[in-house]
N, C-alpha and C positions, 0 to 999 in steps of 0.2 A: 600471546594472541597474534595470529595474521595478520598484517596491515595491508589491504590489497585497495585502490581505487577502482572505484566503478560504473560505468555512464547507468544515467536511469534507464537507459532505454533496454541494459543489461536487465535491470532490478523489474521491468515488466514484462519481456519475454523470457526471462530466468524465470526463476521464483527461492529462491534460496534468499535472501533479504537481507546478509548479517549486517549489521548496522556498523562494524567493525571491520569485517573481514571483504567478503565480496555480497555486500546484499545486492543481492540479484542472482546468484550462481545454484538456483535450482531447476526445475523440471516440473516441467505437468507430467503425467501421464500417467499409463495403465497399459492393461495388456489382457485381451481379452479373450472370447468366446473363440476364436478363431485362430490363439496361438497354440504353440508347441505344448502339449500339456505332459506336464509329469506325474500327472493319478486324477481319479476323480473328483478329487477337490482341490487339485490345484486352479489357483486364482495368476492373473495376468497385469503387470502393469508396465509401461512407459515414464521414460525418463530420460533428462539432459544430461550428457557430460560436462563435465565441468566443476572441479573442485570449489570449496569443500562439500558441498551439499550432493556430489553422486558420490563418496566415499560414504558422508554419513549416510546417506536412505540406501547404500550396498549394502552396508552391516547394518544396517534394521533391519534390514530383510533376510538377509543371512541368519541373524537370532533367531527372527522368529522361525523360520524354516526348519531350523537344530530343533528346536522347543517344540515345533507341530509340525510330526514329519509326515500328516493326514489331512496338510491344509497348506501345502508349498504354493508358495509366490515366486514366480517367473517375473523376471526383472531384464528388461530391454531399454538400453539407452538410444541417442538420436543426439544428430545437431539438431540446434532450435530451430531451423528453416524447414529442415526434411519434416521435424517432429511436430510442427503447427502443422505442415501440409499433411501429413500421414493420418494424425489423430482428426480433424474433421473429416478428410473421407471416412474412414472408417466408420464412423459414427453415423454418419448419413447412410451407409452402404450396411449398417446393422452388425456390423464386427467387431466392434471396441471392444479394447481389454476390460476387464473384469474390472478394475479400476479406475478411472477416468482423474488425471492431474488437473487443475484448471487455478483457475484464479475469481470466481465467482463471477456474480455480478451479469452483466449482459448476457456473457458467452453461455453461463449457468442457466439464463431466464430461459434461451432457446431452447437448452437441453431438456428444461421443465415444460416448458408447452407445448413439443413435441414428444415428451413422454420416455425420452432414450434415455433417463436417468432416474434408477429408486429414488420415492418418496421416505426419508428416515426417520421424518418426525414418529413415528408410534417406535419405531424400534430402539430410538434415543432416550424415548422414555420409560422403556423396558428395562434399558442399560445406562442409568441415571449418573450413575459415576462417571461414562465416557464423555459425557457434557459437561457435567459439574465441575472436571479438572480444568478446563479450557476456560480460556478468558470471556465472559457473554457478549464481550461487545465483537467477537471476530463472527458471531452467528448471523449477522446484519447480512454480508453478502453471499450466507450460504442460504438463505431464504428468500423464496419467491410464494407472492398469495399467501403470506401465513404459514409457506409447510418450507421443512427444511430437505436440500437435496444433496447437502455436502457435509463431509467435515472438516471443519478446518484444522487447518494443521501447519506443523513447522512454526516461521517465525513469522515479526510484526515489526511494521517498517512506518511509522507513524511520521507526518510532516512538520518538523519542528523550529518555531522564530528562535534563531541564532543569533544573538550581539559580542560586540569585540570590547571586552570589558575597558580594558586599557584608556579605548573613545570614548568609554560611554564618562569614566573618572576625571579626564581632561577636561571631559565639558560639565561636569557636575550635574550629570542626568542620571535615571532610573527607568529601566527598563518597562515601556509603557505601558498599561493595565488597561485602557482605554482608547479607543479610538480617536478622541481628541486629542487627549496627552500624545499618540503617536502622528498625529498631523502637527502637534507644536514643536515635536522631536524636527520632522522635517527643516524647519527654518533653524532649530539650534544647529545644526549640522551643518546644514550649508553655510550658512555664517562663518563655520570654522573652516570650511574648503573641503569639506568632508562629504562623502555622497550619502544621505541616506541610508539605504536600500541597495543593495546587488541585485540585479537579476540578469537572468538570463535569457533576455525577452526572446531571443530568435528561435531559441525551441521548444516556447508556446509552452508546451504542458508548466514549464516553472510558472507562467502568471495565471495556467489554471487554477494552480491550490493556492492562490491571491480568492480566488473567486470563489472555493469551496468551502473556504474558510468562511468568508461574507456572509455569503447565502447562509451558512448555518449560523452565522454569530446573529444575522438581519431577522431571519427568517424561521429561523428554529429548520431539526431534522425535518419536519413535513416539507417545508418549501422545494427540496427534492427529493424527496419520497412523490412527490407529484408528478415530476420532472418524470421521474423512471416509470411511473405509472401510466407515461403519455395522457396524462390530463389534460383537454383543451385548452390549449394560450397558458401552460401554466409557465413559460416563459418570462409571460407577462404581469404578474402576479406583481400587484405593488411594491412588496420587500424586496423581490427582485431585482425592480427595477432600480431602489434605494441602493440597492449593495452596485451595482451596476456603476450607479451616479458616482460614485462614493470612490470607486477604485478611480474614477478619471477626473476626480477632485484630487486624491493621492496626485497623479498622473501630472497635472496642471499645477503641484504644491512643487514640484521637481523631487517628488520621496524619492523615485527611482534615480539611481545612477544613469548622469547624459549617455546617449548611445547604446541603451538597455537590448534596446531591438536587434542590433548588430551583435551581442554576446552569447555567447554560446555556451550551454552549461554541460556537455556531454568532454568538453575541454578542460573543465573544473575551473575555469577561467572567471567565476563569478564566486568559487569559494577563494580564489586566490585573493580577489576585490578586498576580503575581507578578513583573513587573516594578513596583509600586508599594511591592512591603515588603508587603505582607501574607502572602504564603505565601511557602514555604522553598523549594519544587519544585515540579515538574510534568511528569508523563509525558504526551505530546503528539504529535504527528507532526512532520515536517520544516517542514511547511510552516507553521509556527507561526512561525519564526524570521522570515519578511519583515512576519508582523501586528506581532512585539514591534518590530523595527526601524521601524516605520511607527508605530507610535502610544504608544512606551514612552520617549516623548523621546529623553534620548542614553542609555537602558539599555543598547540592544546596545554603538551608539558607544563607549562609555566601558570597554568587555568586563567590565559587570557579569554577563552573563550565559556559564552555565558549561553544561556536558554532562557525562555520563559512561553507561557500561554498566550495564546493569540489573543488581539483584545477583545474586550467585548464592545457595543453597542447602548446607547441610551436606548431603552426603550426596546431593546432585542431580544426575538425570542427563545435565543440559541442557549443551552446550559454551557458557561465558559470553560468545563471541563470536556466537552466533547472534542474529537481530533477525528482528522482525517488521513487518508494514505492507502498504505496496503492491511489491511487487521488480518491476514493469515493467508495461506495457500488451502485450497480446498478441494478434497477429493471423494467423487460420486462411485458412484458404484452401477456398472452398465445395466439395464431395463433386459436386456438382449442376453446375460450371463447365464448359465441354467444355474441350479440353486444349489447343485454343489460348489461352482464356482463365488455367488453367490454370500452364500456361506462364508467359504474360505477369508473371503475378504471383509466379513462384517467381524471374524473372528482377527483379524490385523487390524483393523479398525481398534478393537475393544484392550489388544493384549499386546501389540506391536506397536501402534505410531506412538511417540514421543513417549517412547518407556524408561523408566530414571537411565537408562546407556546415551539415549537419540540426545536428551536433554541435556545430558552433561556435554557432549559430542558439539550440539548448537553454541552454548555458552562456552565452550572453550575454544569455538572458531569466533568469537565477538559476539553471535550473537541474542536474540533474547527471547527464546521461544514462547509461544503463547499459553505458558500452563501456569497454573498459580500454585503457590506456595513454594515460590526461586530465591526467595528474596535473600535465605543465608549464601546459600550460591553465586549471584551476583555480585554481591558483596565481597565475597571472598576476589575479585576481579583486578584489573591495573585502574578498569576506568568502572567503577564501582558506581560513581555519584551519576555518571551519564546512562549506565545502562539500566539503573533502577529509576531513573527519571523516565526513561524511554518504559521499560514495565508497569510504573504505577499509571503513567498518561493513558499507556493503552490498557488494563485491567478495569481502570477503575470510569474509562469513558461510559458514559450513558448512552452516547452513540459515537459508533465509529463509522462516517463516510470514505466507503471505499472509491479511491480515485474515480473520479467520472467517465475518462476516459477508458474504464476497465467497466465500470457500471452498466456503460449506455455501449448500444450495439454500434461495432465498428463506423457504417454509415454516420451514425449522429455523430459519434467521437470526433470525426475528421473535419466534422461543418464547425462543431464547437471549434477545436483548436483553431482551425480559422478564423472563425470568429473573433475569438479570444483576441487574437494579432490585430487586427483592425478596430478592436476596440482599445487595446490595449496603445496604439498609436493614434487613437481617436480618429480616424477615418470614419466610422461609422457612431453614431451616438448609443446610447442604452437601450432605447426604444425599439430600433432598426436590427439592432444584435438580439432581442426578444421577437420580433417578428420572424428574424432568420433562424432561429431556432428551432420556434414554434411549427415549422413548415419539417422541422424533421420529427416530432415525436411520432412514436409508433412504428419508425422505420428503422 
């Protein structure tokens, strides 16, 4: 396997996710009505350079092209800057390629209520097998109103609490199950000089999924399901406001490592916290596991490093197997394609994306693509016990919340993360960070 490090901010404007390799090094895209065509039913799509995720989606496309020489896919790569800029014009301007790359959620919802993307609900259930192989919970952010507009695809980059065994043995602790149990964790830790928690307070999305977490363990999925629905003050919604209170009680117990706000996690400077003995934990993404294997000597090697589910709540409405993060990349299919085009691409959909070549291709760069029944394949792996930990969490979630800041339309994203920061350093109270919110839904 590849050991590559990767900043998140790779693994959100990428989309390639390996949890191992480079999760983050794939591409949205498509290619559309308005490209080069090579027959009647050639179909169009866009993509990122950047290994390994443009070699594997080359040779998908490549197969399938050999296999249906009556339904060729044109394949156009981009850097990530030119290819965010290209693909919303396009789309606005009624051009997109025949496939459309995305990452659901917000950008997806536009694409839905301005109608530039097929509705595939009836056609998915025409073609029961192309759903049924995918994991159900990565369907959450290809859906808007009940109908679905994407499919997801590629791989799953789930957010997962990380502890350092080694600390947790010295202090004669157990990895917390509960919310209290991990606020009594606080004071054993520090007691021993020991931080805590890692984070990576300065680049804000790390104590989002603090919060996403909350909210669903407080709140249950509805709490934002409302949130995205632009529900009046749903902000302000009592559980909210609990999980809210709750993180800047953590906050005021010292969970976090002193100086949190000043750390920077695109540095890997908050996984280092933590495979070196200075922090106890760390809530992180998946794809943290190949930085720790790659620069924490033999931490991983030597299986100092542990996992477990986030905790739950007295009285919470959240099911404790639900997880958050990225659950798949997703790709639409333009409104604007004529129906040879169309076509082409509903037939890559059904007989191209993740066909037993793509999936072996995923799992033998790290990582863990979202199709069920991998699990001899995993197995067969170096890190076997973490990559089928990261598969059962996301197959078997009842909900999978996709990152917020991918969810909710750009505008809201950036007053959140803000927010986040100034709650997160208690400048502002739970209430005030509800109020400030509140003033963005719908926008």
């Amino acid at each position: 396997m590849k050991q590559n490090t990767t900043s998140r901010r790779s693994f959100l404007t990428l989309a390639g996710l390996a949890p191992l390799a480079v999760w983050g090094i794939t591409a949205c895209g498509t290619s559309g009505p308005g490209g080069d065509s090579g027959g009647a039913g050639t179909a169009s799509i866009w993509s990122l350079t950047g290994a390994p995720g443009e070699t594997i989606r080359k040779n998908s496309i490549d197969a399938f092209n050999k296999s249906n020489p009556d339904n060729k896919i044109k394949l156009t790569l981009f850097q990530n800057d030119a290819f965010k800029t290209k693909i919303k014009t396009a789309i606005g301007a009624g051009e997109a390629p025949t496939m459309i790359y995305g990452w659901g959620g917000g950008g997806l919802k536009t694409y839905a209520e301005a109608e530039q993307v097929l509705d595939l609900t009836d056609w998915l259930a025409e073609n029961p097998k192309v759903k049924d192989r995918l994991f159900a919970s990565s369907f959450g952010a290809a859906t808007v109103d009940g109908k679905i507009y994407a499919l997801p695809n590629e791989t799953v980059a789930p957010i997962i609490f990380f502890y350092n065994k080694e600390l947790f043995e010295k202090a004669g602790a157990q990895p917390p199950k509960t919310w209290d149990e991990l606020m009594s964790l606080t004071k054993t830790f520090n007691d021993q000089g020991v931080a805590p928690i890692s984070l990576g307070g300065q680049s804000r999305w790390t104590s989002m999924m603090w919060l996403e977490y909350m909210f669903d363990r407080v709140g249950g999925p509805e709490l934002f399901n409302d949130i995205f629905a632009a529900k009046e003050n749903a902000w302000s919604n009592p559980t909210a406001i609990d999980a809210l209170t709750k993180i800047q009680d953590l906050i005021s117990a010292n969970g976090f490592i002193k100086g949190f706000s000043s750390i920077t996690a695109d540095s890997n400077a908050d996984q280092a916290l933590l495979y070196t003995g200075k922090a106890a934990m760390m809530l992180h993404g998946a794809w943290t596991y190949g930085g720790m294997k790659n620069d924490g000597g033999n931490f991983v090697q030597d299986g100092n490093l542990g996992w477990f589910n986030f905790p739950t709540f007295e009285g919470g409405k959240g099911d404790p197997k639900n997880t958050i993060g990225n659950p798949g990349q997703y790709m639409s299919i333009s409104s604007k394609a004529s129906e040879e085009e169309q076509a082409s691409a509903k037939k890559y959909f059904a007989d191209g994306l993740l066909d037993a070549d793509e999936v072996t291709a995923w799992i033998e760069s790290g990582a863990v693509p979202i199709v069920t029944g991998i699990e001899d394949q995993l197995a067969a792996t170096d890190d076997k016990e973490f990559l089928t930990y990261v598969y059962n969490m996301a197959k078997d979630a009842p909900n999978f919340q996709q990152s917020w800041d991918q969810a909710l339309s750009p505008t809201a994203a950036e007053a959140l993360l803000n927010n986040i920061d100034q709650l997160f350093t208690k400048s502002i109270t739970p209430e005030k960070f509800a109020e400030n919110m509140n003033a963005t839904l719908g926008k």
